[in-house]
C-alpha positions as a printed NumPy array, in Angstrom:
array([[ 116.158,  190.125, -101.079],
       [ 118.772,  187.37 , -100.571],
       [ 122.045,  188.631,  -98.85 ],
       [ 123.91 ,  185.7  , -101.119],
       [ 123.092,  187.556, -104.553],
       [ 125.909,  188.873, -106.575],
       [ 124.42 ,  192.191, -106.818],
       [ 123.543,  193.049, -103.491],
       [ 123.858,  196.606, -103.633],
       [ 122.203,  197.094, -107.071],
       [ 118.891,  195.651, -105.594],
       [ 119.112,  197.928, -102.776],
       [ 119.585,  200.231, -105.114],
       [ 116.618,  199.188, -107.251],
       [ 114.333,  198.733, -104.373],
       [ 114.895,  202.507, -103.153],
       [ 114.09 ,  203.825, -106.772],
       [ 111.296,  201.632, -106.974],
       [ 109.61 ,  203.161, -103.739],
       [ 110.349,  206.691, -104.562],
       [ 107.381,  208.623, -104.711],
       [ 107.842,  209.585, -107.954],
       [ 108.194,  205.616, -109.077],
       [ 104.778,  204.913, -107.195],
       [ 103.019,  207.811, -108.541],
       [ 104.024,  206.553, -112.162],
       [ 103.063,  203.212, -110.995],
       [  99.663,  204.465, -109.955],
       [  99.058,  206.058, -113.594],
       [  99.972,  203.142, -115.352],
       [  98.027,  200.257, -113.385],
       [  96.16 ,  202.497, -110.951],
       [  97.351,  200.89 , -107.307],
       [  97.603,  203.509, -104.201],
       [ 100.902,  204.496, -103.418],
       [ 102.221,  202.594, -100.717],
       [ 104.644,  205.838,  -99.745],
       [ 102.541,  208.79 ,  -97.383],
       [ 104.376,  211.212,  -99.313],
       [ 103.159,  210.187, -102.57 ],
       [  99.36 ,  209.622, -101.5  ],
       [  98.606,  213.177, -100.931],
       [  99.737,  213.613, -104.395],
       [  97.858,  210.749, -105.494],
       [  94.982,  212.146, -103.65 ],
       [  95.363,  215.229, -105.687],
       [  95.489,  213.24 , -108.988],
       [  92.669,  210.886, -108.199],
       [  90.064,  212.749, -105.933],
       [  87.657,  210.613, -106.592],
       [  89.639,  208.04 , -104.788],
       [  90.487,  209.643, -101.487],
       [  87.887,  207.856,  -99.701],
       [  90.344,  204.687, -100.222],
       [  93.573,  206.433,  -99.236],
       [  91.689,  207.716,  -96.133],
       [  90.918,  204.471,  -95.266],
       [  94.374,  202.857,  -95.618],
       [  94.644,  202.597,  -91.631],
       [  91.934,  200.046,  -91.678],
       [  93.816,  197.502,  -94.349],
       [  95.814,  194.648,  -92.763],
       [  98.962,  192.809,  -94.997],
       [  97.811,  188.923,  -96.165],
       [  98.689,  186.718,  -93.708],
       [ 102.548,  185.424,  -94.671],
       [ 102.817,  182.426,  -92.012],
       [ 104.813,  179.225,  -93.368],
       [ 103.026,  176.414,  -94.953],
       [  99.906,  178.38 ,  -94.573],
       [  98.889,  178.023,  -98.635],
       [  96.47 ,  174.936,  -98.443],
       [  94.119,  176.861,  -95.445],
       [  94.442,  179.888,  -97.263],
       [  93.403,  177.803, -100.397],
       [  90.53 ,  176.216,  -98.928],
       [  88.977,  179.532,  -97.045],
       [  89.267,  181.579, -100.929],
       [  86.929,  178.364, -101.532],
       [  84.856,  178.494,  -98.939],
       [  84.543,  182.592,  -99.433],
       [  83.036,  182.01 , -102.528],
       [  80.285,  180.154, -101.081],
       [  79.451,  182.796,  -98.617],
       [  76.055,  184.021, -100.357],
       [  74.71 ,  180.325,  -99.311],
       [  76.883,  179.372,  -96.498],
       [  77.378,  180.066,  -92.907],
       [  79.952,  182.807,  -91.752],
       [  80.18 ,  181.537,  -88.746],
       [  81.461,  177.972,  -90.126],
       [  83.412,  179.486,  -92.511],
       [  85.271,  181.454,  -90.292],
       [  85.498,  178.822,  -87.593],
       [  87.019,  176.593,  -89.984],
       [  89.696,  178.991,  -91.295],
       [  90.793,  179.162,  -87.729],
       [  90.951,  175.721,  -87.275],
       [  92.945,  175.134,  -90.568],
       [  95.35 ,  178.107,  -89.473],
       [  95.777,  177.098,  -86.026],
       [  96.637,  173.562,  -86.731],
       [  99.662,  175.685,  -88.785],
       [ 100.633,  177.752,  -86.971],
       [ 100.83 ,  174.984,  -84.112],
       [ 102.967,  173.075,  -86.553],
       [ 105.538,  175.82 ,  -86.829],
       [ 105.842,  176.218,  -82.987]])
């Protein structure tokens, strides 16, 4: 959030209700994500056993990658994914590198 805002400490203090554990676990009934909080995914494990497979599996994820100007080669390997069935991994892949590198050598 922006320090510059007029309301700085009001979306602090909306931030920190909206990751209680209570506020993800109500999240998680009404559109069904995992809570992001530890705390609340043993209670979500409790509510939704038949999805504790997923929550034990959480330390595998990894975050999107966030790196500036990185939209277009993100763009174009979501295209290329969707030819996978008939393509070749290896090319995709290889070019997705490429495409990020070429970024991420821009920004350094």
């Amino acid at each position: 959030m922006p320090k510059q805002q007029s309301n700085l400490a009001g979306a602090v203090d909306l931030v920190k209700f909206l990751t209680t554990s209570q506020q993800e676990m109500t999240f998680a009934k009404g559109f069904g994500v995992i809570p992001s909080l530890n705390t609340a995914q043993a209670q979500y494990v409790k509510t939704y056993p038949q999805y504790a497979t997923f929550v034990q599996e959480l330390s595998y994820a990894h975050p999107d990658i966030a790196i500036a100007g990185s939209t277009q080669a993100l763009s174009a390997f979501d295209s290329a994914l969707q030819q996978l069935a008939s393509g070749n991994p290896a090319s995709i892949l290889n070019t997705a590198q490429q495409n990020l590198q070429a970024v991420i050598n821009q920004g350094a």
